[in-house]
N, C-alpha and C positions, 0 to 999 in steps of 0.2 A: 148691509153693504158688502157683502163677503165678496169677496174675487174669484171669480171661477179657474180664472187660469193656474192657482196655485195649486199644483197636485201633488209637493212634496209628503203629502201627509198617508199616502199611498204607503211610502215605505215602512211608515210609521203606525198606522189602523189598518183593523184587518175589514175595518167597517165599510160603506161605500161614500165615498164625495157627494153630497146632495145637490149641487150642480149642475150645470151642463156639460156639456164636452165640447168637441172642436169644428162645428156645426160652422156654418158661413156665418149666420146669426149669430149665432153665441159670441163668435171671435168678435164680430162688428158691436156687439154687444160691450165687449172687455174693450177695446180698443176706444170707443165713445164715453165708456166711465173713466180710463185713465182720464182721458183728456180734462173730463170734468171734476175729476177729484184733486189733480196735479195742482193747480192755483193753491188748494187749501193742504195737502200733503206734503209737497214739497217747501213750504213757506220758510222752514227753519234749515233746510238744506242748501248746503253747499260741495261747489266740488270746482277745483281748477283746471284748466287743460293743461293735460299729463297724467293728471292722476286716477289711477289703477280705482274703480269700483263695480262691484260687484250687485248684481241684483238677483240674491235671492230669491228661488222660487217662480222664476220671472213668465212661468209659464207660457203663454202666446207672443210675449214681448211687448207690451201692450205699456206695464212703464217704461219698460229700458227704452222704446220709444220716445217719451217723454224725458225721459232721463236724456238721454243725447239733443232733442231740440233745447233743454233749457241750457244745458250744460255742454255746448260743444268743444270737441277737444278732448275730451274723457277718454281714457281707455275703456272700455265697460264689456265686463261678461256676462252674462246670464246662467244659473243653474235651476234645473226641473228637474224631475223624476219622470215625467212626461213624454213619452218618445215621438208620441203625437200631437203633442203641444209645442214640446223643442221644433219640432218640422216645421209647424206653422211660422214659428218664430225667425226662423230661419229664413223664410221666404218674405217674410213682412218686412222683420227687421236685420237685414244680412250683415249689418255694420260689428253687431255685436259677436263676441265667441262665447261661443258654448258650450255646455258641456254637460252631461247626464249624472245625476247622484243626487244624495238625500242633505237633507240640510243638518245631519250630525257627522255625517262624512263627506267635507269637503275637499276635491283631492287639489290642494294648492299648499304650498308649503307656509308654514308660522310667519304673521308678518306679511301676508304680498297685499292687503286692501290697504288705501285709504282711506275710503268709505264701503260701509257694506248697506244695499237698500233691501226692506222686505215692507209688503204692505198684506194684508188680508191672509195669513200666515195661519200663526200660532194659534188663531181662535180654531185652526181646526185639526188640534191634538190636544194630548194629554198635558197635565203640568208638568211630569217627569221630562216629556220631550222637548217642548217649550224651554226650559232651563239648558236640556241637552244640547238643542240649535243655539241658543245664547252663547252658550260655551266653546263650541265649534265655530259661531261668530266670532268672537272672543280673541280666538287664538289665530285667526287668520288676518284681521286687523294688525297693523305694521303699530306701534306707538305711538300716540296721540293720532291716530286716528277713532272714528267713532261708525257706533250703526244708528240706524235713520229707521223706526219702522211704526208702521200704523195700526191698530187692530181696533176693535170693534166693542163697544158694550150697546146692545139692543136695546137695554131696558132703559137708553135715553131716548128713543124714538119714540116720538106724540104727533099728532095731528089738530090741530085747533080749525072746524069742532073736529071732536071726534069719530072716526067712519068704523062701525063695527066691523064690517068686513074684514079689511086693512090690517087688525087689530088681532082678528082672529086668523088671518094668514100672517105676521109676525110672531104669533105663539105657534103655530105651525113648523115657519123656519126654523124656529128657535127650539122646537122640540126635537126636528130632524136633526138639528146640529149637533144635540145631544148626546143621541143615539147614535150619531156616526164616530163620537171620543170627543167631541171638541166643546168648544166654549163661546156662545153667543156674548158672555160677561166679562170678558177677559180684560179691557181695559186699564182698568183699577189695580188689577194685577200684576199690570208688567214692569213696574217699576222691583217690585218683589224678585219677581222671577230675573233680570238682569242684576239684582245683587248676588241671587242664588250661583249665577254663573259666577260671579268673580267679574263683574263691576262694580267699582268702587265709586264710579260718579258718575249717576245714572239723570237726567233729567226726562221726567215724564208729567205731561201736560192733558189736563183735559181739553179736548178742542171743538166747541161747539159750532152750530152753522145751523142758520135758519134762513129757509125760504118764505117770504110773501111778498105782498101787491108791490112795494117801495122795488123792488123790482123783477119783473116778472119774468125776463129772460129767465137768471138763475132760477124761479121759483117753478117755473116749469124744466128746466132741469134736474133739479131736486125731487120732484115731483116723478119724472120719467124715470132717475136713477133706482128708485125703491118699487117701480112700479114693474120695470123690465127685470129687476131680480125675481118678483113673484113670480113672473111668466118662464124667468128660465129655470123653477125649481117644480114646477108643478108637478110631474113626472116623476120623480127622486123621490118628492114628498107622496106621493101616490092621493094627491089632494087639488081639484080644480082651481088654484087661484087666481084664474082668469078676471073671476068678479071683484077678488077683491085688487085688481089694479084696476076695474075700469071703473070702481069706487073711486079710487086714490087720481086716476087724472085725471076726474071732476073737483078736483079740490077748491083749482082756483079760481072756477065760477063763482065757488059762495064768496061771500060777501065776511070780510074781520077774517078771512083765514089764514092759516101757514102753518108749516110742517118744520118739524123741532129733530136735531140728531146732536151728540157730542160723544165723537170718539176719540181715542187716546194718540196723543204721537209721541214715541220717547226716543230722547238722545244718549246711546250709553255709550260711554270715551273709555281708550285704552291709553 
């Protein structure tokens, strides 16, 4: 479920993004997931009109969209490393300000967030960096404000039955992810890595979602969500996984099926 539009990890690897880029597709692509992951991302989130929040990494703008439909009234910025992703951003979502830099140098003075949002982030860098952005969150959050972000552990992704295909392009992703510095497992992790920064009261939650037949809307969007990642990484991955999506949106033909994910959402307060 990684986020294409995050490219702050640019500043940070010297490796390449396994991603897509700023393609019409791609972006309709990022713009379609937010929408779809918002209900279950943003569930624990809050934010008032007035107050100053930040979305991290915000690439094409694809939350901060969602961020301002749920939360009207926000002040809300956006930062990427992205000059091509800010651009898009800019023209989709013009409500928002923006601005270019890495998510260890944020150039806002101690204190100006709220709230700070990041999703699909950190699983693609190192630990040392991951701690690093923690820290530079950390310090730009005003007191008792908090950060809001989501990341990823792969190894809860199943399919009931099983589709080998699917299976073998998940270890694929997961291998490229690797090899670009970052972390398909992170999860589990990030409750760790926002103490390392200097949170003192971090809550972090496993958060599962399943799709099948009980309803099929979502289950065919859960379905398309992991299915339009394989198609936008094929190329990166230097590996056809065209088969293995047009496996996975036969899913819910069969008959006892659904498809299993639980990723982390953690709340760390200043």
């Amino acid at each position: 479920m990684a986020r294409a539009e995050v490219a702050l990890e640019e500043a940070v690897s010297d490796a390449p993004y396994i991603h897509g880029g700023t393609d019409a597709r791609e972006v309709a692509r990022l713009e379609k997931q937010a929408f779809w992951c918002s209900d279950w991302m943003l569930r624990r989130f809050d934010a008032a009109p007035g107050m100053r929040v930040l979305d991290l990494a915000t690439g094409v703008g694809a939350m901060s969209g969602q961020l301002l439909r749920r939360f009207p009234g926000i002040a809300l910025f956006g930062v990427d490393l992205s000059a091509t992703q800010l651009a898009t951003a800019r023209k989709n979502h013009p409500e928002v300000v923006y601005a270019r830099a890495t998510g260890t140098a944020l150039p806002f003075a101690d204190g100006t967030f709220d709230r700070v949002h990041f999703s699909w982030f950190l699983e693609h860098v190192s630990p040392e960096t991951s701690v690093a952005v923690l820290r530079e969150v950390r310090r730009v959050l005003r007191p008792g404000g908090y950060a809001h972000f989501t990341e990823v552990d792969n190894s809860t992704f199943r399919t009931v039955p099983p589709l080998p295909r699917v299976l073998e392009a998940m270890d694929a992703l997961n291998d490229g992810q690797r090899r670009a510095g970052g972390d398909p497992f992170i999860g589990p992790r990030l409750e760790g890595y926002a103490r390392q920064a200097g949170f003192a009261r971090v809550d972090a939650r496993p958060s599962p979602i399943t799709g099948d037949a009980t309803d099929p809307v979502y289950f065919r969007g859960f379905i398309d969500e992991f299915s339009e990642i394989f198609e936008s990484v094929d190329e990166a991955l230097g590996a056809p996984l065209d088969q293995a999506a047009a496996e996975l949106r036969s899913l819910d033909r069969l008959p006892g099926a659904s498809i299993h994910y639980c990723g982390t959402i953690a709340q760390a307060f200043k």
